[in-house]
C-alpha positions, 0 to 999 in steps of 0.5 A: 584596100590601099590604092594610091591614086596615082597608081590605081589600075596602071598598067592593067589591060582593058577588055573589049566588049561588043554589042552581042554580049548584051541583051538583044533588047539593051543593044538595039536601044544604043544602036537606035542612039547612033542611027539618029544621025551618021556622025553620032559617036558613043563610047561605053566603058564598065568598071567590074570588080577592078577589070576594065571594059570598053564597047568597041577595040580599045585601042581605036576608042581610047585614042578618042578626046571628050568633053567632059562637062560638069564631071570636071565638079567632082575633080575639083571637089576633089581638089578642095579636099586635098587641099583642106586636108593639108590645111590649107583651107576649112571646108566649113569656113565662108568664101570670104575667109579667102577672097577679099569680097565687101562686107556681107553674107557668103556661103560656106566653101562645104555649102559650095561642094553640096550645092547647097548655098541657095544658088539657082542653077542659072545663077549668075542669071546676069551671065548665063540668060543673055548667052542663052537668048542669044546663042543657045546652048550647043553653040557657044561657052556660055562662061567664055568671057568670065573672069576672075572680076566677074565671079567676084562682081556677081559674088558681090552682087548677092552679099546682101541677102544670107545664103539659104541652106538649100539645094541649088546646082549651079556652074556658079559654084566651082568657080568660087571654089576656083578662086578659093584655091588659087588664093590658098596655094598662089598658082593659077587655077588652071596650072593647079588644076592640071597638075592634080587631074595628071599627077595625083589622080593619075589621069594623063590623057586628061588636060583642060586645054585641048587641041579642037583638032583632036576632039573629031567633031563627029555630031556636027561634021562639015558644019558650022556649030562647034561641037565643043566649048572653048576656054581660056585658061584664066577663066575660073568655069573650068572648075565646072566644066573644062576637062577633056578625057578619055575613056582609059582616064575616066574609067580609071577615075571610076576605079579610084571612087571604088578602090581608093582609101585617100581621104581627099576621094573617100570624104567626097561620099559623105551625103549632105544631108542638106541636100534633101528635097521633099518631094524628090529622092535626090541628094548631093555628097561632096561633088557627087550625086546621089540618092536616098538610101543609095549606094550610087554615086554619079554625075552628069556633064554636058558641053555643046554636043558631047554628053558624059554620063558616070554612075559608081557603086563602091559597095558592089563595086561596079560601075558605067561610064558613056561618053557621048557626042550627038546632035539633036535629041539623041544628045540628052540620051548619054545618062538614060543609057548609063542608066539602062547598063547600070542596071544590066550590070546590077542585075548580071546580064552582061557577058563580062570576058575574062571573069 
């Protein structure tokens, strides 16, 4: 196929499902989800064989804004790629190729897509510990105050010691990759950044700076922890984090892994072998996840109490999506149950309308 990515999927209506075309077994697990607490909110969208489907009316559940997370990664991945293939940048050159950094050792931009530059998931621990020791997660940005000073300072700080080709997920790497790309093109990240989600992958209902009033903070209702994280739109952590989507957008997203034949979305498969780990059946390709001896691609965001959770098969092309917002324990749940109608879908016990 030859889809556009701007193009993919406009115009085609999205079908409503509810709970009864599931397994009576499938649905009690999502409404165990929402009873944990009133304000739960989850909104569930399937891809199947270029139709789209939304649990619920499509038109009250696309009008619903979510933080999106760390799927933010696999668009900036994107970016990067567009951008190597305008040759602007090479992927398999090192960081300070681009960026004016002190004499050392960095890691590749390619080991910075893969997730494989030896960086902990923590890293910059400097940044991200005292945060967490003193507002935990749900509560605060833990990015919020970082600047472009303070990715090149932390950068820096570990040019001393050769990156170790490894596996390491990390909010540390697409910040890199953020200011890669605003030094290739000279335009702020965030301006970039937008006009690629809106313009060349199609998404319009998709922003990095939102209006808190329309992301209804259903989990956290009449209290005083803010269910989403706020940014600054100089901060280079929204490569990592800072989208806010909707269900239509993130659905079409999907479509484009699926159906695209762009370059810049197609290369972003490509498994890094790297990635391998001994004991565990995980892998990275460019932004995405995967899985040994897999078609899958997905990823997983989270921010204060919203959740998202994506998994696509571009082979079988199917997919799921679930947005979610929760508190408490039911906050981790979003990727269990992508995962449980993933595998509904696989195995052809969902009652798919209009097929």
């Amino acid at each position: 196929m030859n889809i556009t990515t701007s193009g993919a999927l406009k115009g085609m209506d999205i079908i409503s499902l509810s709970y009864t075309d599931l397994r009576p077994k499938t649905a009690d697990k999502i409404r165990w989800y929402l009873a944990l607490s009133e304000h739960n909110r989850l909104t569930i969208g399937l891809y199947h064989k270029g139709s789209l489907y939304v649990f619920g009316d499509p038109a009250e559940e696309t009008r619903l804004c979510y933080d999106i997370g760390s799927v933010s990664k696999t668009a900036t991945a994107h970016l990067i790629l567009k951008l190597h293939e305008e040759g602007k940048l090479d992927i398999q050159r090192t960081v300070d190729t681009y960026l004016s950094l002190k004499k050392g050792h960095y890691p590749t931009l390619y080991q910075l897509l893969t997730h494989t530059a030896g960086y902990h998931h923590l890293t910059p621990a400097e940044i991200t510990v005292p945060h967490l020791l003193a507002s935990g997660y749900a509560r605060k940005n833990l990015y919020r105050n970082c600047t472009t000073k303070t990715v090149i300072r932390c950068l820096e700080r570990r040019r001393f010691i050769k990156p170790k080709v490894r596996y390491g997920y990390s909010d540390f790497a697409p910040a890199i990759l953020a200011l890669v790309a605003k030094e290739v093109t000279n335009t702020p990240f965030a301006t970039l950044f937008q006009e690629f989600i809106q313009k060349d992958l199609g998404l319009t209902h998709t922003v990095i700076e939102a209006d808190p009033a329309t992301r209804t903070p259903l989990s956290t209702r009449g209290k005083k922890i803010l269910p989403f994280w706020v940014w600054e739109r100089s901060n280079p952590y929204i490569a990592g984090g800072g989208m806010v989507s909707t269900i239509e957008d993130v659905l079409r997203y999907m479509a484009l892994q699926i159906e695209s034949d762009t370059p810049y979305i197609t290369s972003a498969h490509t498994v890094c072998e790297a990635s391998a780990l001994k004991k565990d059946n995980h892998m990275m390709c460019i932004g995405w996840h995967t899985y040994k001896r897999s078609n899958q691609l997905w990823h997983v965001g989270g921010v204060g109490t919203f959740r998202t959770s994506i998994i696509v098969n571009r082979k079988r092309q199917y997919g799921v999506a679930v947005l979610g917002n929760a508190e408490g324990r039911a906050s981790a749940n979003a990727h269990y149950i992508t995962k449980m109608l993933y595998s509904e879908l696989k195995n052809k016990r969902i009652r798919l309308h209009g097929e």
